[in-house]
C-alpha positions, 0 to 999 in steps of 0.5 A: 749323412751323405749328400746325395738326395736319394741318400740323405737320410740313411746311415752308414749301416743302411746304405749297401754297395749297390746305392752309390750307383753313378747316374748312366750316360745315355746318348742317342746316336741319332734323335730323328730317323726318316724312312719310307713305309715298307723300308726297315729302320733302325734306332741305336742308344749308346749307355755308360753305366755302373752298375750295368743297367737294362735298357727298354725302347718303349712304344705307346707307353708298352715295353717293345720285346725282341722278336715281337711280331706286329701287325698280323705278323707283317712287322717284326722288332730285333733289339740288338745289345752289345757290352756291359756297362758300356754298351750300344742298344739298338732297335730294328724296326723290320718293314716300317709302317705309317703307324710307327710315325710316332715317339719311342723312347729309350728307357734304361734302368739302374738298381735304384733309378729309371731314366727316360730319353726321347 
């Protein structure tokens, strides 16, 4: 039996290599970004994780795409991603507006977990 809660009740034979993935270290370079309406805005996440994960940056509870347009085309969001299981996320926020004045959140997924960082 393992010790792991996620795991407790499996056996040997139930269990493949993928469940004994390590909980990632998520770490926001900056949790606080000012920046004036009009300017372009920049939130950056650092992930360690094995195996390699995804990660989503979340607005108003929807997943933010890459190159999504916003705002009748006024507003746009680059996300930017480099390395594998240690890498830098970063989303751009090109002409920020009052409305963006809110939470977003980083979410990275494993195989088995999410994990949710504000």
């Amino acid at each position: 039996m393992f010790r792991t809660p996620r795991l407790r009740e499996l056996t040997w034979d139930a269990v493949s290599i993928d469940d004994f993935a390590c909980k990632p270290e998520v770490t926001v370079v900056e949790s606080t970004v000012t920046f004036t309406e009009g300017d372009n805005a920049t939130l950056s996440c650092r992930v360690h994780a094995v195996p390699e994960g995804n990660v989503n940056w979340i607005w108003r509870g929807r997943v933010i795409n890459n190159l999504t347009l916003m705002s009748f085309g006024r507003q746009m969001y680059l996300i930017r991603e480099v390395g594998t299981t240690l890498k830098v996320n970063s989303l751009t926020i090109f002409n920020v507006m009052l409305k963006d004045g809110v939470d977003i959140f980083v979410l990275h997924q494993t195989l088995q977990e999410e994990y949710l960082l504000t």
